[in-house]
N, C-alpha and C positions, 0 to 999 in steps of 0.2 A: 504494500500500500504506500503512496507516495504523501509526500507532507501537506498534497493539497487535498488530495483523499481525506486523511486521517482529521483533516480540518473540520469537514461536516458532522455537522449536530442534528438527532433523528427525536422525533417526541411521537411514541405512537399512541395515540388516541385513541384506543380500542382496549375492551378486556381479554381476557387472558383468553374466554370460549373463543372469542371471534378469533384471535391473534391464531390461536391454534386449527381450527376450522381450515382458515385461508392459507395458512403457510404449514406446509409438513416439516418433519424435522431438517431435513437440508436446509429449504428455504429460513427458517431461525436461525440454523446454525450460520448462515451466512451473511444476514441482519448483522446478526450479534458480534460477528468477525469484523462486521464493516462499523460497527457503533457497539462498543464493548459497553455491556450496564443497562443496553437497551433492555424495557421489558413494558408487559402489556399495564391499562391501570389497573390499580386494586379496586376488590367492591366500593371498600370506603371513600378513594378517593374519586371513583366514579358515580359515585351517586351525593356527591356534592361539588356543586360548581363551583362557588369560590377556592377549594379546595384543587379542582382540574386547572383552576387560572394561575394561580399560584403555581403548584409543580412546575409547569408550562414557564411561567414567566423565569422561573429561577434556573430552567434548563437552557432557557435563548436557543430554542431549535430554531436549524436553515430548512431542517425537511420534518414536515408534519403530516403524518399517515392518519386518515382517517378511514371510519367504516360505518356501515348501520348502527351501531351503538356510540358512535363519539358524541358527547356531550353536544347539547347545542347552542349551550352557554359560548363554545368556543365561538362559533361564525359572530356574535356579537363583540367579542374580544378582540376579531381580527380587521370587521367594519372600522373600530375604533383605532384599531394599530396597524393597518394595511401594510407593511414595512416590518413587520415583527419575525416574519417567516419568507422564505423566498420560493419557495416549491411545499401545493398541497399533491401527495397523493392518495388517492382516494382510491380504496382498495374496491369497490362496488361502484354502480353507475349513476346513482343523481349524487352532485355536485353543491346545488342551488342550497342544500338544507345545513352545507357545512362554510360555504364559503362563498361571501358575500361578492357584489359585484363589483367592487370598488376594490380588492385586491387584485384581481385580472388588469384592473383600467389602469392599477399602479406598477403594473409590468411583473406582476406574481404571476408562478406557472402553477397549473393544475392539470392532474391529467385522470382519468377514470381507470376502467375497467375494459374501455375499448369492446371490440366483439369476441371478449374472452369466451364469454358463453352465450352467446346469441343464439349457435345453434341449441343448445340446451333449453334456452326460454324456447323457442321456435318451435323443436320437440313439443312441450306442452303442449305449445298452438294446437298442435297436430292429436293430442292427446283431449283436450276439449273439444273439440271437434266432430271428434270419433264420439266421444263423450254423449255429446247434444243429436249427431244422429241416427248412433243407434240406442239412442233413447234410455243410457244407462240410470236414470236416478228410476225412470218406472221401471227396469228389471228389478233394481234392487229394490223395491216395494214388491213386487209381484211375486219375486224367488222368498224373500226373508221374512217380510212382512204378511203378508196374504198367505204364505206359505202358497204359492197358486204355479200353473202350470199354463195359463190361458196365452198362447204364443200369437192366437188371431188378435189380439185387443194391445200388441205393439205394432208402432206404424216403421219400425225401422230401415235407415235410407244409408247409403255408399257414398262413400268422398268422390268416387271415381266419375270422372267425368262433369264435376260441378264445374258452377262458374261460381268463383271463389274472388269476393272482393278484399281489397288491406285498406285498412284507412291507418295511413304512417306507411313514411319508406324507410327508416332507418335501419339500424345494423340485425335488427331480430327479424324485420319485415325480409331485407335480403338474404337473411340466411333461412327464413322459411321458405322463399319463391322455389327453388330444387327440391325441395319435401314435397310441396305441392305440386308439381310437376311429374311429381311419380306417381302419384293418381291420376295425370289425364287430365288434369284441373286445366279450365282457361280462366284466365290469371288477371284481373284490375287492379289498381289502385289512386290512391290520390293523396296526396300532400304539396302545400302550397309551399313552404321552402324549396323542396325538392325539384333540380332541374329535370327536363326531358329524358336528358341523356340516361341518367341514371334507370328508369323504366324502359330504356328502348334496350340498352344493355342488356338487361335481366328478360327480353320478350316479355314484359308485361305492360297491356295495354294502359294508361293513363288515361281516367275517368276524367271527364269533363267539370265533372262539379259533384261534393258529396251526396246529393240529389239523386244524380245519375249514377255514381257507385254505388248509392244502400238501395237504388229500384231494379239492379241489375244484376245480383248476387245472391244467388243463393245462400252461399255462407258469408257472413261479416266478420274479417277479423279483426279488430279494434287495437291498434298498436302506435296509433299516436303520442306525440309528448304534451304532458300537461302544460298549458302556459295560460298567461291572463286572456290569450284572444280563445284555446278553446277548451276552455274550463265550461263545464254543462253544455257541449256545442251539442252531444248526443240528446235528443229529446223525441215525444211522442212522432212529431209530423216525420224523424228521420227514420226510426224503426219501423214506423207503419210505413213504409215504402220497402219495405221487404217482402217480399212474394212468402203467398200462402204457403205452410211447410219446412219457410225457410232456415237458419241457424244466426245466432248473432252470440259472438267471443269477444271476451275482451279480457286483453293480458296488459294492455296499458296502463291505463289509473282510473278509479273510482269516480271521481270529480272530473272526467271527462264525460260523464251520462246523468243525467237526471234520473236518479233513480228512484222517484214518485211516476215519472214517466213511464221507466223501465215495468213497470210493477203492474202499472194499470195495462201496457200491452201485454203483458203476460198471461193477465188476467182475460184479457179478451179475443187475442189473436191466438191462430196454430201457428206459433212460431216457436222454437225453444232458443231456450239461451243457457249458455255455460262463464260463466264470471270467477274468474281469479282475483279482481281486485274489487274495492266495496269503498264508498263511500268514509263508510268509520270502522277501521280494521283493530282488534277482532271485532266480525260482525256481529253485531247484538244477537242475542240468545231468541228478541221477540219480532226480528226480520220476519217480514211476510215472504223474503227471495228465501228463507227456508223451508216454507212450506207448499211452494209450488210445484206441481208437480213437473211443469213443463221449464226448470229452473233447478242447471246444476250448475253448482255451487264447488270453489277449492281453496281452501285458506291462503290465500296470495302467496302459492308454492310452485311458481312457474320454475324458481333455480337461483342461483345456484344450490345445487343440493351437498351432500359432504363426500360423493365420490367425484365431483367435480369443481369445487370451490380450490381448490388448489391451484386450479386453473388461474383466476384471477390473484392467485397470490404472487404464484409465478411471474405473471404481467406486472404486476406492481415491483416488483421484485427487482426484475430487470431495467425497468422504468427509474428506481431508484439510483440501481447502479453507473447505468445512465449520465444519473444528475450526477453524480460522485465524479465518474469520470470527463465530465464535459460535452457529451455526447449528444444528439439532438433525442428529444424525447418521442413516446407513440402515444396516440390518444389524446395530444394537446387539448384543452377545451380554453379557446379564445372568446371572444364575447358577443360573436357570432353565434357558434354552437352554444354557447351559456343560454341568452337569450332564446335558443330555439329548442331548448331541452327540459325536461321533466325537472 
């Protein structure tokens, strides 16, 4: 390690679960090679914020790793000190909840998780999917529940050959279009950041207007990022534009659907729906999206899971060493992609 190396200072903002989750033994061992002392927080200190600021401030890290559990005390800390830290990395993919806009705008790097596991989320996709059209929440009512054997009274239906819309082009939407494609699928999509090229590349048509995607899909897969323009964009008039029978997914985020909307099409159209993300997660015990029958349900478990989270640890990993050695980073998020991300 050279005297500029051994210069950088690491503060990881995560507990010991997650620390261990994401990085297998190599990858700590080699943390800890490159930042002798590094370690995850304790309960104590992570379940009190003044407490996380403090550590933090008396360590003066250049790199601060963050995850699903890093206090959110810190992104306040760092609004305040834009200049405190030089490089976040962010071992998972939103960004927005740890680190304010005004560090980017001060020439701070942060970089994600990249499409470490895109195909993994994307999987899901494909697993709700299946999910919603062969009609798995009524077998498991009909097999467990009923104890019943009635196979005429499911309407069960094949991926093969749908026409399959994305609402979001980004890195899960691209590494689903070849899944999809292996059923035969013809393929839309629609996102307004998103140039031409990107959909002509991939063979998938570019939907005119989200209008013309949800009237023209048999399955909807909902994979957009949250932002202030399409926070509740999904609502009754855009669901009911989906054809009788049809399927609607969404592995995106919760507050992208109006889910009084969601509820009452439920209630009144043959269409099913499968949901990995919810408005208020864990979903309430007295959701009415638990008791429908045409309404399956997965505890916002698209991935990473723990034979794959390693993946992302790796990327980060490498990202880090990266910075160490001077190296251009992967995953940059400039404030372009800030602005246009979950």
């Amino acid at each position: 390690m050279t005297q500029t190396q051994a210069a950088k200072t690491c503060f990881l903002a995560t507990g010991a679960d997650r620390f261990e989750l994401f990085f297998n033994d190599t990858a700590r061992n080699e943390l800890r090679l490159l930042f002798p002392g590094l370690s995850p927080l304790t309960p104590a200190i992570e379940s009190d914020g003044d407490s996380v600021l403090r550590v933090i401030e008396d360590s003066k890290p250049e790199i601060l790793v963050t995850c699903w559990d890093t206090p959110i005390c810190i992104k306040e800390w760092i609004s305040a000190n834009p200049n405190s830290v030089k490089y976040i990395c962010n071992i998972t993919g939103e960004v927005s909840r740890f680190v304010p806009r005004n560090f980017i705008e001060n020439g701070g790097l942060v970089t994600n998780w990249g499409s470490a596991i895109s195909d993994v989320v994307a999987e899901s996709a494909i697993y709700l999917t299946l999910s919603a059209l062969r009609r798995s929440k009524s077998v498991t009512v009909l097999m467990s529940k009923n104890r019943s054997w009635d196979v005429d009274q499911l309407d069960h239906q094949s991926l093969v050959g749908k026409k399959v819309g994305i609402h979001g082009f980004g890195a899960v939407a691209k590494a689903l279009v070849p899944m999809l494609k292996s059923f035969n699928t013809e393929i839309s999509a629609y996102s307004e950041p998103i140039p031409d090229s990107d959909f002509a590349r991939l063979g998938v048509r570019k939907s005119n207007s989200l209008e013309d995607l949800f009237a023209n899909s048999e399955v909807l897969v909902e994979l957009e990022a949250l932002t202030v323009k399409t926070s509740g964009i999904i609502g009754r008039h855009l669901l009911n534009l989906i054809p009788d029978g049809g399927v609607f997914v969404n592995l995106g985020r919760g507050a992208l659907v109006n889910e009084d909307d969601l509820v009452a099409v439920a209630k009144s159209r043959q269409i099913q729906f499968a949901l990995d993300v919810f408005h208020s997660e864990p979903l309430s015990s007295e959701s009415p999206l638990r008791d429908l029958e045409n309404v399956f349900i997965s505890p916002h478990a698209a991935g990473p899971h723990r034979d794959s989270a390693w993946r992302c640890g790796d990327f980060a990993l490498k990202n880090i060493k990266k910075y160490v050695s001077g190296e251009p980073l992967d995953s940059v998020i400039d404030l372009k992609r800030f602005d246009q991300m979950t």
